[in-house]
Backbone as CSV, one residue per row, in Angstrom:
resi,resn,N_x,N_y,N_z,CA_x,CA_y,CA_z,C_x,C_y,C_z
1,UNK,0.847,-1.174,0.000,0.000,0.000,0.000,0.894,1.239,0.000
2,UNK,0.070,2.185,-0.333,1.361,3.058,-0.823,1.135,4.349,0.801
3,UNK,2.226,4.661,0.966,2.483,4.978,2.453,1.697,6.870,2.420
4,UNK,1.389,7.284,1.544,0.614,8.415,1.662,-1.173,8.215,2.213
5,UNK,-1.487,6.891,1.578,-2.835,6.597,1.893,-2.642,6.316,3.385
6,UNK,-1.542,5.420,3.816,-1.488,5.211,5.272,-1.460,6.285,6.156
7,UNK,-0.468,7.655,5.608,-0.628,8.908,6.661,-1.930,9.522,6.708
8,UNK,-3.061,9.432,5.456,-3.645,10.040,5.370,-4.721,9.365,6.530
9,UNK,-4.839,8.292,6.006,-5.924,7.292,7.299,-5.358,7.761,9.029
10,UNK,-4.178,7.780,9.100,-3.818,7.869,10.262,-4.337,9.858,10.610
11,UNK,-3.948,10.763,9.829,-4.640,12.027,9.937,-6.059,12.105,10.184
12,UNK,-6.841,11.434,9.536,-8.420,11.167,9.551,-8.404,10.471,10.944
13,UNK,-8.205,9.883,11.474,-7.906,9.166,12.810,-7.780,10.140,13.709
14,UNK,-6.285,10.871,13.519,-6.563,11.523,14.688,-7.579,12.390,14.914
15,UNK,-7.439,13.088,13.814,-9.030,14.514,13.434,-9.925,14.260,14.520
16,UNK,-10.532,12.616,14.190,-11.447,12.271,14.614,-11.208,12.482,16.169
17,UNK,-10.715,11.747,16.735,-10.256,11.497,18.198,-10.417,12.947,18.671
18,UNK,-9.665,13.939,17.887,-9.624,15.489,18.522,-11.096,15.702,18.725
19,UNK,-11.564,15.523,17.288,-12.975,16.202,17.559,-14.012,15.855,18.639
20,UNK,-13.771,15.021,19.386,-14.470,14.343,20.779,-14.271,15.088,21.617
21,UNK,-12.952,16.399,22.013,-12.924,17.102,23.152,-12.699,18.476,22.605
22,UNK,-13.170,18.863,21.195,-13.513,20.351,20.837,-15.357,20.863,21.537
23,UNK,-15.120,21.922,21.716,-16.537,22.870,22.195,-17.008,23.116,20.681
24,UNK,-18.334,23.445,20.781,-19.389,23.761,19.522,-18.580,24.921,18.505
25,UNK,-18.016,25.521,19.649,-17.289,26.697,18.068,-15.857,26.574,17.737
26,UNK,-15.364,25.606,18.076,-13.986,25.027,17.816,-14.002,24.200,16.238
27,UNK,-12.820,24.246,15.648,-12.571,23.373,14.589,-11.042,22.983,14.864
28,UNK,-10.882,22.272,13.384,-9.265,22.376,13.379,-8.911,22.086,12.359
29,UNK,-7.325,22.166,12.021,-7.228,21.769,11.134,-5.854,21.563,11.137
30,UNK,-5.163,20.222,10.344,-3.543,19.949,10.549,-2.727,20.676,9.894
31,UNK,-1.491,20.943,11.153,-0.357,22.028,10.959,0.642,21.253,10.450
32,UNK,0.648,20.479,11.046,2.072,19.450,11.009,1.751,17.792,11.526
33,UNK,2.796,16.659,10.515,2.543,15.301,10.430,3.931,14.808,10.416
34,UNK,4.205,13.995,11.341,5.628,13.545,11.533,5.165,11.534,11.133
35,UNK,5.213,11.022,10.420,5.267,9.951,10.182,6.489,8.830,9.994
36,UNK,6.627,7.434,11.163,7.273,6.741,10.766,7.521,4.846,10.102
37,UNK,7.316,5.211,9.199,7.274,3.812,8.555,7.687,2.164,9.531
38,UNK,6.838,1.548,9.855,7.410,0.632,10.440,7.555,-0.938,9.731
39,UNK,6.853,-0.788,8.824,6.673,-2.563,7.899,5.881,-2.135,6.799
40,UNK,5.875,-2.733,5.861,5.713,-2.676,4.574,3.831,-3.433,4.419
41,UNK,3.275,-3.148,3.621,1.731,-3.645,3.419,1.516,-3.928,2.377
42,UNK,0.885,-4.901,2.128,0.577,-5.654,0.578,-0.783,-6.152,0.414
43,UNK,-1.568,-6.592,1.534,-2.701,-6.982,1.505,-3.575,-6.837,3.043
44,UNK,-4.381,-7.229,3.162,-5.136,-7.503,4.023,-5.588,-5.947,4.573
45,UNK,-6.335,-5.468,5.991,-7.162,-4.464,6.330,-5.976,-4.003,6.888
46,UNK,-6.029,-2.198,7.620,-5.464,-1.665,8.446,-6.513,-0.978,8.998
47,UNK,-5.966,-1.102,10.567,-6.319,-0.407,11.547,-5.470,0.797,12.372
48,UNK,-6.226,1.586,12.373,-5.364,2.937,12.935,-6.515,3.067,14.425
49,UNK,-5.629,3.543,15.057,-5.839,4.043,16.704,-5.532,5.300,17.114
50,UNK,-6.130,6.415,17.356,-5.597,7.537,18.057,-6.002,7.689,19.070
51,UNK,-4.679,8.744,20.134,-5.231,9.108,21.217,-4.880,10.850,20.845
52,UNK,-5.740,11.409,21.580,-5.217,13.113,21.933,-3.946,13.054,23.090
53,UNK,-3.122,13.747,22.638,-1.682,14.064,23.664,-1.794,14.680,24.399
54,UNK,-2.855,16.180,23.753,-2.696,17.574,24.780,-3.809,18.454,23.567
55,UNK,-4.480,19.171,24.563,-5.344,20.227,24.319,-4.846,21.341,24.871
56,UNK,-4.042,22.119,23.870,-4.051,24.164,24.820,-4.723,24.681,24.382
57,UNK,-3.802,25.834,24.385,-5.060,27.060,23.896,-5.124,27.434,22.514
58,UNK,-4.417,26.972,21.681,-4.257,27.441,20.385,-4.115,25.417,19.658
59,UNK,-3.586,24.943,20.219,-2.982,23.846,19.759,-3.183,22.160,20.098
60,UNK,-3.743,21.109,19.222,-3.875,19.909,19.608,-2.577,19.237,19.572
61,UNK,-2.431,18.370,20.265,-1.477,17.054,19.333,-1.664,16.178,19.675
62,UNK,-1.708,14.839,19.028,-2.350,13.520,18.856,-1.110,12.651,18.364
63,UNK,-1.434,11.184,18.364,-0.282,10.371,17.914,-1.504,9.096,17.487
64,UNK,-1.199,8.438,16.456,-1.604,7.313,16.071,-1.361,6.278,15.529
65,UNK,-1.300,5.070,15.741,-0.968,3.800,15.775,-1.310,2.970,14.078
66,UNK,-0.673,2.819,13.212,-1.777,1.734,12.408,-0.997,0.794,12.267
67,UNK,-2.285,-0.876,12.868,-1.540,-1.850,12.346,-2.403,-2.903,11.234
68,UNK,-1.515,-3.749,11.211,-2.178,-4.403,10.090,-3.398,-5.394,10.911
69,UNK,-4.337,-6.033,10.207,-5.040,-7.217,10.778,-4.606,-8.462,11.365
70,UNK,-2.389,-8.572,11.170,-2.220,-9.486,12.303,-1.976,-8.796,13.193
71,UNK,-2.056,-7.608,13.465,-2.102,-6.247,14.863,0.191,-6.056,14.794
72,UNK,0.495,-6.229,13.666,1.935,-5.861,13.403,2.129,-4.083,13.055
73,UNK,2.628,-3.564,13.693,2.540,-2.560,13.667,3.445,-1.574,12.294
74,UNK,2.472,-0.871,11.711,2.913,-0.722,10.397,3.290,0.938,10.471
75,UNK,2.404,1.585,10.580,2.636,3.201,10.941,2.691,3.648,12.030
76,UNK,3.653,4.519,12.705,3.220,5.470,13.948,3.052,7.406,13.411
77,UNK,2.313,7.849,13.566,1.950,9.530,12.984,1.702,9.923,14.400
78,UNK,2.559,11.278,14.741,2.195,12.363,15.357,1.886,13.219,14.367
79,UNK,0.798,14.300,15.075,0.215,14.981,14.642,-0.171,16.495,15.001
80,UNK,0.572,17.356,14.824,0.157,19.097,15.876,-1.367,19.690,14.403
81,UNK,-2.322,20.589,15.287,-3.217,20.692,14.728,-3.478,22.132,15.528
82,UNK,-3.973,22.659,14.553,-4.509,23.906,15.275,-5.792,24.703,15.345
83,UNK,-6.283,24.586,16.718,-7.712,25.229,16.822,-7.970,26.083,15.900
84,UNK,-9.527,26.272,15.376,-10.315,27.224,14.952,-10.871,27.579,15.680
85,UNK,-11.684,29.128,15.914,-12.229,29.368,16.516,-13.428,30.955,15.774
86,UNK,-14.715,30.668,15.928,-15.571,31.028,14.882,-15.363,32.449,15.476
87,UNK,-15.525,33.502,15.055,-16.010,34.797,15.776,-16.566,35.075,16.116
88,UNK,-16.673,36.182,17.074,-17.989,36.116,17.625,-18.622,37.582,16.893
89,UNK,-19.947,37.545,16.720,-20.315,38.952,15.651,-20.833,39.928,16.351
């Protein structure tokens, strides 16, 4: 599998995870993706896992796991992301 689809699944991952401890007028969106290759993929499903690292005031960061369906660990992605925040009118 080609290792851009893997960062990208692992980005969608974390997104997700963030978006569980944003407030109603929060967004985000990724600043920065540190990805490191751990084994090679040719067939079968992947699974990705994120957790949130840290919530401030301007800034998320997350890290996420993907392994393959024998649970061999194929990608690790950190991830810094940075709040939106709507205006107020």
């Amino acid at each position: 599998m080609q290792g851009g689809l893997i960062v990208a699944l692992a980005d969608e991952t974390i997104a997700h995870a963030m978006m569980t401890e944003l407030n109603p007028e929060e967004g985000l969106t990724t600043i920065e993706l540190k990805s490191n290759f751990l084994a090679g993929v040719s067939d079968g499903d992947l699974i990705a896992t994120a957790t949130v690292f840290k919530k401030g005031q301007s800034l998320m960061i997350g890290d996420c796991l993907v392994t393959d369906n024998k649970e061999k660990n194929v990608c690790r992605v950190s991830a810094t992301f940075l709040l939106l925040r709507k205006k107020q009118k």
